[in-house]
Every structure is written in structure tokens, then in C-alpha cells.
C-alpha positions, -999 to 999 in steps of 0.1 A, spaced: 263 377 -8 286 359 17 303 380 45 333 381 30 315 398 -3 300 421 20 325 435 42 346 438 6 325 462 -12 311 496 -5 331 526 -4 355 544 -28 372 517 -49 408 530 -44 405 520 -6 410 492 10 377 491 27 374 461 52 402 439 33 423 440 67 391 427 89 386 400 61 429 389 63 427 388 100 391 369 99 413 341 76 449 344 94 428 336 126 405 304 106 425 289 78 392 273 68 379 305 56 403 311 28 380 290 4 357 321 14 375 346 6 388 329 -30 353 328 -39 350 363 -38 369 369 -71 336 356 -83 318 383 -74 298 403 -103 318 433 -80 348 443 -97 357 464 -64 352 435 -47 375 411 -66 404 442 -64 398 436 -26 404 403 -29 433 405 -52 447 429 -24 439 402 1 455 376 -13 489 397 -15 482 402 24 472 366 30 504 349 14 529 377 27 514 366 66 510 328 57 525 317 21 515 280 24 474 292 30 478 301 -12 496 268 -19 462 247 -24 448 275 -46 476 278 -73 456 253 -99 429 279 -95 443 308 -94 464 299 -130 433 286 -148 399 308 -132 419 338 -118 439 341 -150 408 345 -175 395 370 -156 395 405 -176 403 427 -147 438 439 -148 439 440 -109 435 403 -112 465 399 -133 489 421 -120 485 405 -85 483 371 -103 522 378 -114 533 391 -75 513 358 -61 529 337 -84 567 353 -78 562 351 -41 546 315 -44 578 301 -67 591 277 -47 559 264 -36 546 258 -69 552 224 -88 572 224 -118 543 219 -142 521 249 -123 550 272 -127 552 268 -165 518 272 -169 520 305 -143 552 316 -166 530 313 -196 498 335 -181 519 359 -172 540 357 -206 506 362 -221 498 391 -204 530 410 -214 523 397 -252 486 414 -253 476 432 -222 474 467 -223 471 479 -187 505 498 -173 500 483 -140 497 446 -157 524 454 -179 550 470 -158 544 438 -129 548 415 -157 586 426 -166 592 433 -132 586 393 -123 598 377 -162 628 395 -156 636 381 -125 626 348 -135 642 353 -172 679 357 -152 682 320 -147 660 311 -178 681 316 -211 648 306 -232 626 331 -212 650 355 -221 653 349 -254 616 353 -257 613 384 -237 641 402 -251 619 418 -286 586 423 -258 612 444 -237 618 465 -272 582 465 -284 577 481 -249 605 502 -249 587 524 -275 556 526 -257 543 561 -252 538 559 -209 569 567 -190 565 543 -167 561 513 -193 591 523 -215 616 530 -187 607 499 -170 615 480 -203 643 500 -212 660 496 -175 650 453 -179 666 450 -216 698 466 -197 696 445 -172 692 410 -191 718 426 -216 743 425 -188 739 386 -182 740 376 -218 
């Protein structure tokens, strides 16, 4: 188990536990992001939901430290089955935009298209819209496609899901 691993498990798995220590330990040595990447390998699914929550921390301190990891992150990251994974996949991804090439954005668009198609989890589900939306407002073909997901979800019986769809068909209504 590498430190990293170590100082992210233990504890109730709705805390953060040591993920602050482990951002600070790789905002202070760059060279220990590989480090903490590797950890979403861990058999630990606490663990990789540390990780996931580092990551958020990691790019909102230093955005170009994820920049290197996007190939990764879009092929390893996005088959995992852990719906932490994905949902922070689509945040990482709609922060990273601009630093992503054109070809690792389509193939980020389509993981997270993916996920709204078949996932099941309300967290995954609601961070999906929340990003294709925004993405979808300068992407006539995204919105095309996302349009009849927004009404499938519409329907769906948690609040939280249908709202959110209802409130994005509105707004993507509004731009045509």
C-alpha cells in the first residue's frame, strides 16, 4: 500500500479523511501526482472516492497538474464502476475544457454522454446534465441528442433527477 493509499482509507467513508494532507503533499511536489492517480487503483472503493475528491481539489489549486492525466482519466477512470468516479470524471472534465485537445474532449463528451444514456446513480446522473447542458448550449448536435435523455429523465421517479432534467430541457428550449 503506498502512502498515499494509506493516509486515504480508514475512517467513515463519507469523510474526507486525510484527502487534504494528500492535496497539500502534491500542491507542494508536483511529482507526486502520479501517486496519487494510482490510487484510483486501489481494491478500496473509499479510497478511490478520496481520490476522486482529490482530484476535484488538485485541479481547482493547480488545473495544469491534471492536464497530463486526461488520456487516462477518459479511458481507466471512465471504466471504472464506481459512480464517485464518474460523476467527478464529468466536473474534471468541465473544468479541464480548454485544456483538453479536441480529439480528448469528444471522447470525454462521449463517456459522459454514456453515463447519462445507462447509469443509474442520481449523483452521476444529475452531474451529467448539469455539464452536457452547458456544453450542449454551443453544440446544436449535443443538443439534439440530449434533448429525448432530458425527457426520459424527466419522468424519473427522484426529485432531484426529474427537476434537474425538467429545469435543462427549459433551458436548452430557450436557445433553440
Amino acid at each position: 500500500m503506498s502512502e498515499f493509499e494509506t493516509m486515504l482509507s480508514g475512517g467513515h467513508p463519507n469523510s474526507l479523511g486525510r484527502t487534504e494532507d494528500v492535496v497539500e503533499l502534491v500542491l507542494s511536489d508536483e511529482s507526486r501526482m502520479s501517486e496519487l492517480y494510482d490510487c484510483y487503483s486501489s481494491s478500496d472503493e473509499v479510497v478511490r472516492l478520496r481520490t476522486s475528491s482529490a482530484m476535484k481539489r488538485v485541479q481547482a489549486a493547480r488545473r495544469e497538474l491534471l492536464v497530463p492525466y486526461f488520456e487516462r482519466l477518459i479511458d481507466e477512470i471512465g471504466a471504472l464502476d464506481q459512480a464517485s468516479a464518474q460523476w467527478t470524471l464529468a466536473i474534471l472534465f468541465d473544468v479541464g475544457r480548454q485544456d483538453m485537445t479536441p480529439a480528448q474532449f469528444e471522447r470525454a463528451k462521449a463517456l459522459i454522454k454514456r453515463n447519462l444514456a445507462e447509469h443509474h446513480d442520481w449523483i452521476v446522473l444529475n452531474t451529467s446534465i448539469d455539464v452536457l447542458v452547458r456544453w450542449a448550449k454551443q453544440d446544436g448536435d449535443l443538443r439534439q441528442w440530449l434533448l429525448p435523455h432530458l425527457e426520459r429523465l424527466s419522468k424519473d421517479p427522484r426529485k432531484s433527477v426529474s427537476g434537474r432534467a425538467t429545469k435543462a430541457k427549459t433551458a436548452l428550449a430557450k436557445i433553440g
